[in-house]
NUDOFI-138968 format. One line per 2 residues: number of its first residue (from 1); for each residue x, y, z of N, C-alpha, C. Coordinates in steps of 0.001 Angstrom, whole numbers, plus 500000, padded with zeros to 6 digits. Example, Ala and Ser with C-alpha at 12.3 -4.5 7.8 and 13.67 -1.06 7.14 Angstrom:
<rs>
1) 513190/494310/507800/512300/495500/507800/513200/496700/507800; 512850/497750/507080/513670/498940/507140/512900/500030/507870
</rs>
This chain:
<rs>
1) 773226/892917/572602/772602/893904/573493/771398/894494/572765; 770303/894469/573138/769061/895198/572852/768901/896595/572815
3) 768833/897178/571709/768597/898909/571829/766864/898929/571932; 767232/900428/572540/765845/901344/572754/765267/900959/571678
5) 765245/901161/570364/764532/901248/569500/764293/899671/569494; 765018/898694/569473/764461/897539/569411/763650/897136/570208
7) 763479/897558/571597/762996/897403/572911/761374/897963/572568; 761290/898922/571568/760260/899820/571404/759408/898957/569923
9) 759768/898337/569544/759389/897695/568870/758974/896696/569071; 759790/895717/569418/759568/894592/570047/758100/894397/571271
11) 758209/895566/572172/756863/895963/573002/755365/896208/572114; 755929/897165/570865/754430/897636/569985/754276/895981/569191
13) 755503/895050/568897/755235/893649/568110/754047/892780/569325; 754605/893047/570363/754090/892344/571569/752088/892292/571543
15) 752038/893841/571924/750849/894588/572145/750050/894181/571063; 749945/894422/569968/749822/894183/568629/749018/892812/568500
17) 749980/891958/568844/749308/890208/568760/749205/889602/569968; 748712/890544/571053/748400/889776/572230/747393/889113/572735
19) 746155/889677/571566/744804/889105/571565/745190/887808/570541; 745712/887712/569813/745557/886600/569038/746662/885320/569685
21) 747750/885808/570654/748421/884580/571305/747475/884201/572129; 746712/884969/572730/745978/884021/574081/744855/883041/573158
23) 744539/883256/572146/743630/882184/571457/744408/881329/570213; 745555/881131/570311/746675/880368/569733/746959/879189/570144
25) 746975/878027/570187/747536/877085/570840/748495/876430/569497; 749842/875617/570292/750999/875624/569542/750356/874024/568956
27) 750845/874113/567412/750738/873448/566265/752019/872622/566554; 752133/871721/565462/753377/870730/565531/754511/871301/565012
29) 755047/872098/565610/756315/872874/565221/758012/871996/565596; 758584/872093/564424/759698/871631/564448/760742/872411/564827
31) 761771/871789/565228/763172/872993/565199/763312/873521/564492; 763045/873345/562957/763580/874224/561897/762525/875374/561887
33) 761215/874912/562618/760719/876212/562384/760918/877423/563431; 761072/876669/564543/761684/877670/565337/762925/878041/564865
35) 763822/877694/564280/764779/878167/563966/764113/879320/562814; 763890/879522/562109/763506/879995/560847/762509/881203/561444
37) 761575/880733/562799/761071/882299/563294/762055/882974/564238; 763200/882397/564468/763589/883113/565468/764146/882788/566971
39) 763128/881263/566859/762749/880921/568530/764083/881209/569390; 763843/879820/569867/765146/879168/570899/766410/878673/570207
41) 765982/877945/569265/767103/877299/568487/767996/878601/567963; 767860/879829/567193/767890/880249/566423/768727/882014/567597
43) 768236/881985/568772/769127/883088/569630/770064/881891/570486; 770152/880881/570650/770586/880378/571662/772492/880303/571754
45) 773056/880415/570395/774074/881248/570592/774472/880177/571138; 776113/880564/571241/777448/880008/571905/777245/880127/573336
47) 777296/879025/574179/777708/879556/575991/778615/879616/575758; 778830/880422/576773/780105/880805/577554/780329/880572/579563
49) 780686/879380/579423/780780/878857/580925/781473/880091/581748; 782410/880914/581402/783100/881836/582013/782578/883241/582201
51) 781121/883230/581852/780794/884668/581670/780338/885177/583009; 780376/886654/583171/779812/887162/584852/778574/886575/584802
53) 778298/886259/585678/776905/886485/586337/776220/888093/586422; 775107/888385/585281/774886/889381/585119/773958/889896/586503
55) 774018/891189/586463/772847/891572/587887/771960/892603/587484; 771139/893004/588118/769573/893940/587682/768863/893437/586612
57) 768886/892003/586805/768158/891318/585256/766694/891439/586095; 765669/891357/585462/764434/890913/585810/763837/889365/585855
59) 763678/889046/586822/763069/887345/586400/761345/887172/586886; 760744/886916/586161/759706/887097/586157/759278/885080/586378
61) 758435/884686/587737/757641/883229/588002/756419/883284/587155; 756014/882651/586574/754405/881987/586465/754481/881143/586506
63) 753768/880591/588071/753243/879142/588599/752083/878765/587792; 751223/878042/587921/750515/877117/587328/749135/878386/588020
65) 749322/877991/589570/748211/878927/590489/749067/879500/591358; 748884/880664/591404/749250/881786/592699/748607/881617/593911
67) 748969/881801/595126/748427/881720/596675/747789/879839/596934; 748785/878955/596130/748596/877505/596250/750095/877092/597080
69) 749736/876296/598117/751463/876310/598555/752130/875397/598425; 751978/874702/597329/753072/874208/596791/753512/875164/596095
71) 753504/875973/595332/754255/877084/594047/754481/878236/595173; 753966/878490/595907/754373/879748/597065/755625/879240/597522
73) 755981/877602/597845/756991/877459/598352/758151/877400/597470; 757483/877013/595823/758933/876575/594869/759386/877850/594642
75) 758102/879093/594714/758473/880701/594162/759047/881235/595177; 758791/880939/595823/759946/881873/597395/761369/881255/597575
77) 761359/879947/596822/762997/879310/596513/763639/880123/595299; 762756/880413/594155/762924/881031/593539/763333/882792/593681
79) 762733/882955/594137/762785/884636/594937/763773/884832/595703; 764051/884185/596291/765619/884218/597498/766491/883933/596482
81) 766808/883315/595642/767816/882833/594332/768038/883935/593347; 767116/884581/593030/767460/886183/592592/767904/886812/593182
83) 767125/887482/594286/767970/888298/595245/769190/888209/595552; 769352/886930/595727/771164/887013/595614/771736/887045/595262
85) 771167/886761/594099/772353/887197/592241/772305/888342/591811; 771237/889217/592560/771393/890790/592591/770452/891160/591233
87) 769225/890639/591154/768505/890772/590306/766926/890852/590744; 765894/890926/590116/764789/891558/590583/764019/890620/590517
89) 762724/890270/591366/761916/889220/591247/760227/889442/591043; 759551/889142/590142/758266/889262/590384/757575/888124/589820
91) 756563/887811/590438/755571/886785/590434/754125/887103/590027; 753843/886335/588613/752285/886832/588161/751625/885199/587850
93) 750250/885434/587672/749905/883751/587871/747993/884047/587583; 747956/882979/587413/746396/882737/587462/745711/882407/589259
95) 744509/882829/589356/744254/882139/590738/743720/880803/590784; 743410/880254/589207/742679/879201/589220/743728/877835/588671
97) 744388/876908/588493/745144/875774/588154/744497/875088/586303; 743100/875529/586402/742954/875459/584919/742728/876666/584075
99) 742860/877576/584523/742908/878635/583568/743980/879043/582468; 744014/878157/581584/745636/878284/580652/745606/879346/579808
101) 743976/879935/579683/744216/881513/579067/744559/882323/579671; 744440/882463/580785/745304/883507/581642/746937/883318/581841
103) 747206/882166/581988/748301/882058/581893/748619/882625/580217; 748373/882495/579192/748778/883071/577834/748850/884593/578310
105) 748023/885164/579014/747968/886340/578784/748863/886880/579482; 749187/886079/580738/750246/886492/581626/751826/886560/581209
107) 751743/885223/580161/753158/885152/579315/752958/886442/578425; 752265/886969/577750/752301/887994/577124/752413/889180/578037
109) 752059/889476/578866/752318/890410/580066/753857/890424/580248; 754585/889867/580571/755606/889451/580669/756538/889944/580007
111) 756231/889512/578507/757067/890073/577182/757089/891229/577132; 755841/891707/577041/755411/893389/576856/756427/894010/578092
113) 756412/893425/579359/757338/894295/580281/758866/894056/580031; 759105/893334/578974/760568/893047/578631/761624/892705/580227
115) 760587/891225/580702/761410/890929/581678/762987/890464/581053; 763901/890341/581876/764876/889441/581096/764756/888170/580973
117) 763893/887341/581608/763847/885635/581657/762644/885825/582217; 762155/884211/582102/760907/884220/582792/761216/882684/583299
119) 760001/882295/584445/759818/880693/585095/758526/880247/584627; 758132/879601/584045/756919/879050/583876/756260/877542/584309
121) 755588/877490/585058/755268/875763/585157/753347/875805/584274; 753561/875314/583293/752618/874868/582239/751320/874816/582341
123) 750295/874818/582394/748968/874424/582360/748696/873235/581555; 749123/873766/580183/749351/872785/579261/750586/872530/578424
125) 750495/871510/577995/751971/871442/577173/752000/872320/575912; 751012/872665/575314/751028/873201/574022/750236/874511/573789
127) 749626/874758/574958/748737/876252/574366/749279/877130/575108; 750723/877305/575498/751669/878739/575810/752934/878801/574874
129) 752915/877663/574150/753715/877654/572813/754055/879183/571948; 753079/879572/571275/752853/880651/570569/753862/881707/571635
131) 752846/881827/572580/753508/883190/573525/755076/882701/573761; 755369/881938/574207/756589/881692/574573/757347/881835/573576
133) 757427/881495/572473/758043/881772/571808/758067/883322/571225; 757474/883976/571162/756470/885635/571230/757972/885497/572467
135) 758378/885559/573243/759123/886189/574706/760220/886003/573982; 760769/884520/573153/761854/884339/572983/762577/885268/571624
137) 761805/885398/570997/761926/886265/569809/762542/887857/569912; 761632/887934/571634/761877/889430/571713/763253/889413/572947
139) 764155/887858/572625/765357/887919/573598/765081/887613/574975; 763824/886939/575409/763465/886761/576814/764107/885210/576865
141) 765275/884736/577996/764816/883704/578162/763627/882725/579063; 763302/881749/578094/762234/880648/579120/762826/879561/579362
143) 762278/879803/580843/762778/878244/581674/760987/877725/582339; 760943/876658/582041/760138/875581/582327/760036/875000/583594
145) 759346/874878/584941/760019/874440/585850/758178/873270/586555; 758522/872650/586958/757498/871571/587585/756515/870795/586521
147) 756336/871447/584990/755411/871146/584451/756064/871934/582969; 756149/871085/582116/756573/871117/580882/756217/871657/579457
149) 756482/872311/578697/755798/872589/577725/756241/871889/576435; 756468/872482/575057/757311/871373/574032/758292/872012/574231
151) 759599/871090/574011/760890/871815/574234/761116/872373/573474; 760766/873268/571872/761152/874120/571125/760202/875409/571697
153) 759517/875208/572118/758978/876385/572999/759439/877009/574911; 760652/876450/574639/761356/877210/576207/762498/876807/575792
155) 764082/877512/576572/764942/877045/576510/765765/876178/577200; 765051/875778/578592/765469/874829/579431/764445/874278/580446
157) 763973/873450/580686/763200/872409/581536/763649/871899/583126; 763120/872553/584150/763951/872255/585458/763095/871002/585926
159) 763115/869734/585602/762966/868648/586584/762442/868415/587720; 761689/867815/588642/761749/867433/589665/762451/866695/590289
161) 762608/865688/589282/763721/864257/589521/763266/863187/588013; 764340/862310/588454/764411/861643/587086/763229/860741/587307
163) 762484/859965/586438/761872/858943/586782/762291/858037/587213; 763852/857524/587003/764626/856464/587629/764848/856302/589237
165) 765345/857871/589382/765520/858225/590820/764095/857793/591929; 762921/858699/591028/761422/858212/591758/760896/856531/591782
167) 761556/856241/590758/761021/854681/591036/761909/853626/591963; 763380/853912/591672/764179/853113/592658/764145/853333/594196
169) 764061/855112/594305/764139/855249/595678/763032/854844/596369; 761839/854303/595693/760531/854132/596587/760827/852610/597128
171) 761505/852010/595986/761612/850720/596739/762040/850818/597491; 763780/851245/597980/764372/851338/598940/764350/852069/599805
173) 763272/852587/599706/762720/853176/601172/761744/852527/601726; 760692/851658/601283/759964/850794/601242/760921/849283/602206
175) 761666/849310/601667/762575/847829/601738/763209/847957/603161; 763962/848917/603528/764316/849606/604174/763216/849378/605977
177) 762123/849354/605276/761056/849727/606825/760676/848526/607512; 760591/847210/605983/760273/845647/606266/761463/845566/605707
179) 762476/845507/606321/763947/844496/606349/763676/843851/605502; 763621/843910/604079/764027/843586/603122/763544/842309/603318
181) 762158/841950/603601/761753/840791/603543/760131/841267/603326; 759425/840033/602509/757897/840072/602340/757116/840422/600765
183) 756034/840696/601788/755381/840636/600080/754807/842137/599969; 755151/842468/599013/754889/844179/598815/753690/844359/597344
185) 752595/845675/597647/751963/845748/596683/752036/847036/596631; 751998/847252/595198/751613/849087/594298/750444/849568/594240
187) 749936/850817/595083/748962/851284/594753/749035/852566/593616; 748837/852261/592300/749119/853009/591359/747687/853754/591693
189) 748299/855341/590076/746622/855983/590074/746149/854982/588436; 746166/855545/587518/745363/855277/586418/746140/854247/585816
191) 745635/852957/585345/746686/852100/584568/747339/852512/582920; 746633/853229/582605/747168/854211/581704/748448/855312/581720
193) 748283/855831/583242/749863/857127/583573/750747/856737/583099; 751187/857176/582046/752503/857134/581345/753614/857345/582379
195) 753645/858473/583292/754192/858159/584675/754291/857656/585420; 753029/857074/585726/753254/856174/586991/753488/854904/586365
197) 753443/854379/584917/754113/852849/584622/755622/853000/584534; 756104/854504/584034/757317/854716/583930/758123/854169/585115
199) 757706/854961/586614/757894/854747/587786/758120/853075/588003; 756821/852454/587922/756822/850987/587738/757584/850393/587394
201) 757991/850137/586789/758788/849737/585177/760388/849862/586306; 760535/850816/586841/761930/851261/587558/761888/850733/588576
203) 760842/850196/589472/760387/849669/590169/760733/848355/590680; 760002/847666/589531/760360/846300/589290/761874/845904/588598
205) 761890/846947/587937/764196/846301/587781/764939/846499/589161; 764562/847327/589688/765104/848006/591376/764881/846567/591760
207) 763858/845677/591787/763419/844949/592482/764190/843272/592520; 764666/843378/590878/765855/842845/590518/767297/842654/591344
209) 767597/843185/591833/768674/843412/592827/768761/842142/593692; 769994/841537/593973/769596/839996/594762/769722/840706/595928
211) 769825/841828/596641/769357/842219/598050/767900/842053/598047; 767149/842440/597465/765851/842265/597039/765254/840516/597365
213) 765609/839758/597437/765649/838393/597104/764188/837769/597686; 764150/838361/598870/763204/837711/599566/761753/839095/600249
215) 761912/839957/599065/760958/840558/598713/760275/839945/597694; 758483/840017/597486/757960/839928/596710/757115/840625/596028
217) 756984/841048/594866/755972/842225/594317/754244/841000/594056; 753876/841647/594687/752544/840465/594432/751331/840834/593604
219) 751070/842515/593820/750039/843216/592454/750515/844320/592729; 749636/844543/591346/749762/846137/591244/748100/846499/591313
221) 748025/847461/592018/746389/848213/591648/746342/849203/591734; 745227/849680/591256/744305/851089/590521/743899/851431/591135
223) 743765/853254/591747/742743/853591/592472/742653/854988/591255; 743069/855491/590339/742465/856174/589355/742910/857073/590088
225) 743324/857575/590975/743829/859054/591389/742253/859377/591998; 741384/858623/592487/740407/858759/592764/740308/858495/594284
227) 740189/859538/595612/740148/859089/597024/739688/858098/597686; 737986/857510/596984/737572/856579/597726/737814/855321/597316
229) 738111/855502/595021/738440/853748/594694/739838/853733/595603; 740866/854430/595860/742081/854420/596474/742136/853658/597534
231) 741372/853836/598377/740835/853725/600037/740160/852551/599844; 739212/851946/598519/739048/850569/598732/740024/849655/597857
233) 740820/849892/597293/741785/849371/596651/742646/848744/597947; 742949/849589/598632/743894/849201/599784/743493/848107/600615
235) 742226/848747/600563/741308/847397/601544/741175/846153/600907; 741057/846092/599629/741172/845058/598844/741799/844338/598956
237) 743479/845017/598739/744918/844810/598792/744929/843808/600133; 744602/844285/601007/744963/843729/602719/743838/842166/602883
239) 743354/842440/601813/742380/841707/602584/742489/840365/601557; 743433/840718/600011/743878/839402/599119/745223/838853/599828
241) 745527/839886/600294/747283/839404/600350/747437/839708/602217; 746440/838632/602635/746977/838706/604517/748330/838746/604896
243) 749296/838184/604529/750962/838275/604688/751995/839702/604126; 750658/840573/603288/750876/841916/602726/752394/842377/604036
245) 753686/843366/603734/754456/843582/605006/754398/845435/604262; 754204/845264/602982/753900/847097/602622/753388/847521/601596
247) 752968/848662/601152/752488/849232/600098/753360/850621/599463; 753705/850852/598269/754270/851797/597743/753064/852520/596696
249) 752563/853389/596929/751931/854652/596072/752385/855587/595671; 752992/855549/594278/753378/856633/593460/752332/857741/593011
251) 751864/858135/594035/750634/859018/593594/750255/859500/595064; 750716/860853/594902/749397/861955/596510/748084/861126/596823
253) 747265/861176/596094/745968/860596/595949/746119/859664/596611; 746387/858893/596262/746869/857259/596557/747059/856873/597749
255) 748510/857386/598180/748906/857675/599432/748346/858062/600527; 747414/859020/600348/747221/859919/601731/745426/859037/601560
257) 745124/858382/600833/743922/857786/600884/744246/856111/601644; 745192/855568/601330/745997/854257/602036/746260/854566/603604
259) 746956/855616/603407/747302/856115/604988/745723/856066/605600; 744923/856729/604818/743442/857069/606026/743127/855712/606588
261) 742704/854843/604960/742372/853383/605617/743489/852963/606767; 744701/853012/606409/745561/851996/607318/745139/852621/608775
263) 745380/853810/609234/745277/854544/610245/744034/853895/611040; 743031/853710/610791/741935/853404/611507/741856/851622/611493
265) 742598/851326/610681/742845/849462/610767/743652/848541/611773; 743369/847625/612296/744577/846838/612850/745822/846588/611982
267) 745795/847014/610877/746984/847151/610008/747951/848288/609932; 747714/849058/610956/748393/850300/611548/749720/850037/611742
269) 750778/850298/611760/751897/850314/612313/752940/848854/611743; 751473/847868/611141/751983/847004/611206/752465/846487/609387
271) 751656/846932/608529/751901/847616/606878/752436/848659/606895; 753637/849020/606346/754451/849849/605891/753707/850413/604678
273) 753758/851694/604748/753421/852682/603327/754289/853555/603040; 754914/853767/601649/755501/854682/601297/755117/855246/600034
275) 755405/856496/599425/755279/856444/597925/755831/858769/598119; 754613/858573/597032/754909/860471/596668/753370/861111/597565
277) 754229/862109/598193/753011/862561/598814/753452/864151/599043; 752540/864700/599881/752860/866371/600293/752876/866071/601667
279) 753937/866972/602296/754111/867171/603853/752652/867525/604234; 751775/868197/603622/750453/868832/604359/749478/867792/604411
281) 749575/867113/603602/748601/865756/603507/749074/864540/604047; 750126/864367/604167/750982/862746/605150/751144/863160/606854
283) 751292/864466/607531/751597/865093/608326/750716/864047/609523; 749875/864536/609651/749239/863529/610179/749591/862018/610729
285) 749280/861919/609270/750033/859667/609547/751127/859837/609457; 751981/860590/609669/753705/860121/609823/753763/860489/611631
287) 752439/861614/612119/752854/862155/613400/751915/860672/614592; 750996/859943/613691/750399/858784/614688/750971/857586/614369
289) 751891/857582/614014/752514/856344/613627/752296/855196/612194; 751291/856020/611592/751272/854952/610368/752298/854990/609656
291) 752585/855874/608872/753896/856115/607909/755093/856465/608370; 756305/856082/608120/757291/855879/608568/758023/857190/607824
293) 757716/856941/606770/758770/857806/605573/758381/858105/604206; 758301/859181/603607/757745/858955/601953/758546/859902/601881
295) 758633/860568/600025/759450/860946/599626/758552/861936/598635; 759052/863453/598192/758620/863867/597002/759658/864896/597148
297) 759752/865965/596018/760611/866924/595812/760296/868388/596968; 761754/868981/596830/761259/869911/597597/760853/871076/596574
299) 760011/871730/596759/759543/872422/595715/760560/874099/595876; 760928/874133/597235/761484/875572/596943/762960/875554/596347
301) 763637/874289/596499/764993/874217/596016/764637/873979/594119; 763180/873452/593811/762834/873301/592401/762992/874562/592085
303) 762254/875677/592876/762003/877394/592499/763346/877737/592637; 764211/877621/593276/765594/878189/593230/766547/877775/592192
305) 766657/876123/591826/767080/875794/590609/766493/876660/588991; 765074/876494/589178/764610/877216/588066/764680/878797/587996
307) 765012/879351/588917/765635/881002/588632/767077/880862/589084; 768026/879883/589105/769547/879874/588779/769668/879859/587108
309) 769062/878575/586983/768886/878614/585209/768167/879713/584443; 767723/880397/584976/766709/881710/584223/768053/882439/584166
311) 768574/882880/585551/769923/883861/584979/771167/883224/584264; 771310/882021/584571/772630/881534/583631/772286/881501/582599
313) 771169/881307/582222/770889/882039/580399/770943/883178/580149; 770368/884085/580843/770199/885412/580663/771986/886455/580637
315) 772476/885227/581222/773848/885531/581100/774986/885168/580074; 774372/884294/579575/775244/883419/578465/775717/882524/578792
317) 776043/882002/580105/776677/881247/580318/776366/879422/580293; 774895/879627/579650/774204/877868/579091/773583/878835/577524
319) 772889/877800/577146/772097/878529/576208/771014/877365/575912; 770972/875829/577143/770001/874887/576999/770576/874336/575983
321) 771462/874246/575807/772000/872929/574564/772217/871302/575794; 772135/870154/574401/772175/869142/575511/773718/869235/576008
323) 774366/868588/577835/775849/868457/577508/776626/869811/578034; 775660/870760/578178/776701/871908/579038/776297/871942/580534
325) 777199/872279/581923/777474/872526/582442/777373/874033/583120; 776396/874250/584238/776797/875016/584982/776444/875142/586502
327) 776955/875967/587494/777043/875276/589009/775766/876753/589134; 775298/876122/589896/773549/876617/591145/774173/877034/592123
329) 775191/877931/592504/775418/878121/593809/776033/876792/594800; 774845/876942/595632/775056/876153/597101/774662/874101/596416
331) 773735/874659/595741/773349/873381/595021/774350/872621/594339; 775205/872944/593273/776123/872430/592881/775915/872609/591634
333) 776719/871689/590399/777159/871468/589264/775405/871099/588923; 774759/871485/587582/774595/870725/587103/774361/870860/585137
335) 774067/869508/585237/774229/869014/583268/773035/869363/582548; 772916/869780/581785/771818/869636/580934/771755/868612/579847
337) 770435/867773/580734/770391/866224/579383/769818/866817/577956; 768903/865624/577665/768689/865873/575986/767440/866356/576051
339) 766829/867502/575301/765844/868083/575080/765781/869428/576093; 766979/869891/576737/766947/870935/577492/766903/870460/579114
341) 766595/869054/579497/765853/868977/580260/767062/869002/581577; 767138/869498/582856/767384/869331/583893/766958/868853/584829
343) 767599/868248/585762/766862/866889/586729/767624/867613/588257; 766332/867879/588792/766691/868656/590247/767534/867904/591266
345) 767473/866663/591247/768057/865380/591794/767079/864317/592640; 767706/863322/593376/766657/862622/593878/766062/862907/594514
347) 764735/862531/594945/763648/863568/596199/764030/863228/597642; 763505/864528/598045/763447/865021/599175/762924/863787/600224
349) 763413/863085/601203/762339/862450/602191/762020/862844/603304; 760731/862575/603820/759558/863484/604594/759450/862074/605751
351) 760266/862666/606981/759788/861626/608083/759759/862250/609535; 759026/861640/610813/758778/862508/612081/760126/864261/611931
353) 761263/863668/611519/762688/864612/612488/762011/866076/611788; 761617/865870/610266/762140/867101/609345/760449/867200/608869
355) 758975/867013/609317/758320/867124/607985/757570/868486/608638; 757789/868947/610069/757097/870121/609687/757957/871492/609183
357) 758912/871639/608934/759703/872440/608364/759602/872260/606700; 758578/871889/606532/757752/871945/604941/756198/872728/605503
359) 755821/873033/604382/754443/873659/604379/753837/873563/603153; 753409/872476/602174/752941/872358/600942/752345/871239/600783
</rs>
């Protein structure tokens, strides 16, 4: 338990070095050194799966950008998820998506108000390091949610979904639209995305499957996360591979640039597209018939997972070790893998019945 006087200290430690965290970016820090200042490693303590669910905690969001609606929708999942655990909610943020000094300053804001936990989704992986750990020192827990930082700088990581989940389910939703017959191509973004080959990679073993049999993967291509190479990539695509029956784009970009071309093509209705997209940007081609179905996370059940885990720390009852266990309410059970990380589950899919009851 935190006394006044520590509380009073800890605030003047805060104040003190708040000009020098926002021009800090985190160095190659090991566990032992977080252990040795204090960090995560070093409060994270014994869980206790059996402990109350504490109430009047403070949980404090920082999205990436404020008044953007994707994070309006994960923070209002988030915000309803406090409230019902009988705890307090506030939301501070940058207005801009690259401003990662404001975000420092906002994590220091934060500390200084001695929230009990905080949500953070990253700017960058390494220059809220310093501060975050600055929160954890002074007993705040951090949870990580859409966008990652190093895992010795937060104490738990909320997921979107696994990469396994994103790469298998595209096939079989894909497979699914052309009866599992034909020749299928990838419209990736950068051939470099460590993500999107990850995706790939899951892709093509999915593809492995002797249901699969008389599917064929025929290329993969590049549109760089770029709208118009995207839009001629596709055209490319259709126009090497005439027997083409669909396309999978693991990438927004990608997607909603495939959809434009297909939409205005005699290849309408008749190429299947699926991949990761936003209800606000597919809305359209799923309502004229191009797209059948795509898939991405729901972002407010992400915001509600990531302030369940803000208070089950704040409670004792995880402490982000790999291997413990605890239940989200309505959501259910879940595990924490290795490096803190939590996996929201498989994504959400977006088709005519359900996509305007999204807004992001």
């Amino acid at each position: 338990m935190r006394t006044a006087s520590l509380r009073r200290t800890c605030a003047a430690l805060a104040a003190v070095t708040s000009l020098a965290l926002a021009a800090t970016a985190c160095g190659g820090t090991t566990k032992e050194d977080v252990s040795n200042e204090g960090g995560a490693a070093a409060s994270a303590g014994k869980a206790d799966p059996d402990a109350a669910t504490r109430k009047g905690l403070t949980v404090g969001f920082l999205p990436k950008q404020v008044n953007n609606p994707y994070f309006t929708s994960a923070d209002k999942g988030g915000e309803k998820a406090v409230k019902e655990l009988g705890s307090t909610f506030k939301e501070v943020g940058p207005t801009s998506a690259t401003d990662t000094a404001g975000q420092v300053s906002y994590v220091n804001t934060l500390t200084q108000q001695q929230v009990d936990a905080m949500a953070v989704s990253a700017q960058d992986p390494g220059a809220l390091c310093t501060a975050l750990k600055q929160a954890m020192r002074n007993d705040i827990k951090v949870v990580t949610y859409d966008s990652d930082t190093k895992p010795d700088c937060r104490n738990a990581f909320v997921s979107q979904a696994s990469a396994e989940d994103l790469g298998r389910t595209e096939v079989q939703l894909l497979a699914e639209q052309i009866g599992y017959k034909g020749e299928i191509a990838i419209l990736s973004a950068a051939q470099t995305a460590t993500n999107q080959n990850t995706w790939i990679e899951f892709m093509k073993d999915e593809l492995k499957d002797p249901k699969y049999r008389e599917m064929k993967l025929v290329e993969v291509a590049y549109g760089n996360d770029d709208a118009q190479q995207s839009f001629q990539q596709t055209q490319g695509l259709l126009q090497e591979h005439p027997n083409l029956k669909g396309i999978i784009s693991p990438t927004t970009v990608g997607i909603k640039a495939a959809a434009q071309y297909l939409s205005g093509s005699k290849y309408k209705g008749k190429v299947k597209l699926t991949g990761l997209g936003t209800p606000n940007d597919m809305r359209k081609y799923v309502k004229n018939g191009t797209v059948e179905a795509f898939e991405l996370w729901d972002p407010a059940k992400l915001g509600e997972l990531a302030a369940r885990t803000a208070i089950a720390l704040a409670s004792g009852q995880i402490t982000g070790q790999e291997g413990e266990t605890f239940t989200a309410g309505a959501m259910g059970e879940y595990t924490i893998g290795k490096d803190g990380v939590i996996n929201l589950g498989k994504p959400t899919v977006f088709n005519a019945g359900n996509i305007d009851r999204f807004d992001f």
